[in-house]
C-alpha positions in Angstrom: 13.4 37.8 1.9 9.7 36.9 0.5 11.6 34.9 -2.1 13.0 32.6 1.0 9.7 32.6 3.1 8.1 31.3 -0.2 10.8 28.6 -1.0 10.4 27.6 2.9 6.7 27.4 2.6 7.0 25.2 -0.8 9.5 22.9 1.1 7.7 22.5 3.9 4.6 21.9 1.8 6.8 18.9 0.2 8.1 17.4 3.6 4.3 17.4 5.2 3.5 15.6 1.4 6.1 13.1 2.0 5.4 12.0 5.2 1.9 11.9 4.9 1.9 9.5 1.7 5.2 6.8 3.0 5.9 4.2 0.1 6.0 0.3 0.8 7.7 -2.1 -1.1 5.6 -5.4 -1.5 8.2 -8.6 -0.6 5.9 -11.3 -1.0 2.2 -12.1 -0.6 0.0 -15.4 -0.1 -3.5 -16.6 0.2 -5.7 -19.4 0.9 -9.4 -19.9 0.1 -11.9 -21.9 2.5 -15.0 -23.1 1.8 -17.3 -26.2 2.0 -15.5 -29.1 -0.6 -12.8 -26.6 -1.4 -9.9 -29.5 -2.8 -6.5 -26.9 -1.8 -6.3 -24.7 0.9 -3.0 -22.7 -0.2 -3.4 -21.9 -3.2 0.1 -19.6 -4.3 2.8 -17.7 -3.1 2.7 -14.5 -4.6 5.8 -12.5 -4.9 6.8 -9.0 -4.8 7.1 -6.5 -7.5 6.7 -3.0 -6.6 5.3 -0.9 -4.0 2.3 0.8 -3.0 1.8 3.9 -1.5 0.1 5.4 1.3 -3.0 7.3 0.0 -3.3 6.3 -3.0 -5.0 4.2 -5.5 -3.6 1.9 -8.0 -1.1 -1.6 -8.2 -0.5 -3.7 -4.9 3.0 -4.5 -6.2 1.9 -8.0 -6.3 2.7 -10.4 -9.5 -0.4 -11.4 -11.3 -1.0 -15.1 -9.9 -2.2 -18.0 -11.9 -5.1 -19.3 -10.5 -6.7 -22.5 -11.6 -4.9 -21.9 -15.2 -5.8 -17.7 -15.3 -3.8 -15.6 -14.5 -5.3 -13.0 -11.6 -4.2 -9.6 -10.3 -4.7 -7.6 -7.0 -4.9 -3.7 -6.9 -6.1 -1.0 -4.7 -9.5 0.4 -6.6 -11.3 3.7 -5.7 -14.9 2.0 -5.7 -16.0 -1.2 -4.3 -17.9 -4.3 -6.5 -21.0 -2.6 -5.8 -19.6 1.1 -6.6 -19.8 2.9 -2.9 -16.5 4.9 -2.9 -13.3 3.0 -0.9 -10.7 4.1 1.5 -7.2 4.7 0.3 -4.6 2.0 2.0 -3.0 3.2 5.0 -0.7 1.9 7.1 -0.5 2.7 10.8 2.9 1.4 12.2 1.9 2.7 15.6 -0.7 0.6 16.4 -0.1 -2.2 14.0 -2.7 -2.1 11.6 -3.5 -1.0 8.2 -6.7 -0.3 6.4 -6.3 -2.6 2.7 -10.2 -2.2 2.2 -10.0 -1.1 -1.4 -7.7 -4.3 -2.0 -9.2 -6.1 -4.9 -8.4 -9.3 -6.2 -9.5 -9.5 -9.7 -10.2 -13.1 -11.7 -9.1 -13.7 -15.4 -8.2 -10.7 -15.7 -11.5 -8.2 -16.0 -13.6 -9.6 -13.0 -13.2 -8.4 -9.4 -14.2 -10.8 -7.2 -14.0 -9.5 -3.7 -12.5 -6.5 -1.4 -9.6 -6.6 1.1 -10.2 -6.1 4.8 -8.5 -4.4 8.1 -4.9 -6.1 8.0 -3.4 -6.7 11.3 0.5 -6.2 11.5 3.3 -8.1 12.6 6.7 -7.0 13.2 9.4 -9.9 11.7 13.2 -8.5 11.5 13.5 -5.4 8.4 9.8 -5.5 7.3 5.7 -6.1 8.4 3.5 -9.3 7.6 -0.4 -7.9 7.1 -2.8 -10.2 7.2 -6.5 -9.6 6.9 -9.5 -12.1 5.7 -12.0 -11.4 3.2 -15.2 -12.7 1.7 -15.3 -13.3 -2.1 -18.8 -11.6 -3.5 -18.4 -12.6 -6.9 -18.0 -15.5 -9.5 -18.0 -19.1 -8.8 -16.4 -18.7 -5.1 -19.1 -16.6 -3.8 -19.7 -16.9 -0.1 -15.8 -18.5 0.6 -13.3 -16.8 3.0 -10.4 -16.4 2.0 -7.2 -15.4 3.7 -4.3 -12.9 2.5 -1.0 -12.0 3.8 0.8 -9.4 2.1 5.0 -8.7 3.6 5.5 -5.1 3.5 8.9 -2.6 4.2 8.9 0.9 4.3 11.2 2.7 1.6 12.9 5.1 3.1 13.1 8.6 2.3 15.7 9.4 -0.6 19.3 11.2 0.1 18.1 13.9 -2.3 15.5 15.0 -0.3 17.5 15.2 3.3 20.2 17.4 0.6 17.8 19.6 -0.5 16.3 20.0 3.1 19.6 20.9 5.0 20.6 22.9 1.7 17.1 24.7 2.4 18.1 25.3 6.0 21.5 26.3 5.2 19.9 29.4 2.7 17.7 30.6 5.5 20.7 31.0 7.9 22.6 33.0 5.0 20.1 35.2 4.8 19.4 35.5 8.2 23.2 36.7 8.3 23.0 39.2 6.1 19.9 41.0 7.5 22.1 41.4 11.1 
C-alpha cells in the first residue's frame, strides 16, 4: 500500500510538472524596425522551427534570420543586456497575454541587441499571433522600435502520458479491491 501512495504521489508530482511548463510550437515569426531614415520597414519573415516552453530558458524556435547580410538569432536568456536577472516566458491563454521579456534578438551572431516585451495575444483558427514592441539598446539601431510577432500553438499533451495516467488509476482501484 505505501508502494502505491508513493507511485500516486510521483505521478501526481509529474502531471502538476506538465501542466505548469505547456510546450509551444513556433509557426512563424516577423519583425519590423522604425526609426528616423530607416530605408525598410519589414525587414523578414521568420519561420518556425521548434518550440519553446513555458518556464524555461533557452531557443525561441525561430530560424536564425539574415539581417543586412548576417545572419541573427532570437532566444529566451536568463539575464538582461545589462545583467538584472529576467522572467521565464509564459503564456497566459486566459487573458491573452504572455510575458516574452527575456526574448533576445541577438546581431551577428554574439551581440544581443535588445529584450522582448509583454506580447498581447490573438486568437486565429488552430494557434495564437503574440505581438509585443521593443526598443533596441545596443549596436548601430540604438534608440529604434521595433515590432515582433511571433505565431504560437500549444502541443498537446502525449498519448503516453494519458496511458500511463489511467494505467495509474486503474492500479489504485486494484488495490483498493483487494484490501475490501
Amino acid at each position: 500500500m505505501i508502494k502505491l501512495k508513493f507511485l500516486i504521489i510521483i505521478a501526481l508530482l509529474l502531471y502538476v510538472n506538465t501542466v505548469r511548463a505547456m510546450t509551444y510550437e513556433v509557426l512563424q515569426g516577423s519583425f519590423s524596425i522604425q526609426g528616423e531614415g530607416f530605408p525598410v520597414d519589414n525587414i523578414t519573415i521568420i519561420p518556425g522551427t521548434g518550440t519553446f516552453t513555458e518556464g524555461e530558458y533557452g531557443p525561441s524556435g525561430l530560424d536564425r534570420f539574415i539581417f543586412f547580410g548576417a545572419p541573427n538569432a532570437t532566444y529566451f536568456s536568463e539575464t538582461s543586456l545589462t545583467g538584472n536577472n529576467m522572467p521565464v516566458p509564459t503564456v497566459d491563454l486566459e487573458n491573452l497575454t504572455a510575458d516574452f521579456s527575456s526574448f533576445v534578438w541577438v546581431e551577428f551572431g554574439s551581440y544581443p541587441l535588445h529584450q522582448g516585451a509583454l506580447a498581447e495575444l490573438v486568437a486565429i483558427d488552430d494557434f495564437y499571433r503574440a505581438s509585443w514592441s521593443s526598443i533596441i539598446t545596443g549596436a548601430s539601431f540604438y534608440g529604434y522600435t521595433t515590432e515582433w510577432t511571433m505565431d504560437i500553438r500549444p502541443v498537446p499533451l502525449p498519448a503516453a502520458f494519458w496511458l500511463f495516467v489511467s494505467g495509474l488509476i486503474g492500479m489504485f482501484g486494484v488495490a483498493r479491491n483487494k484490501n475490501n
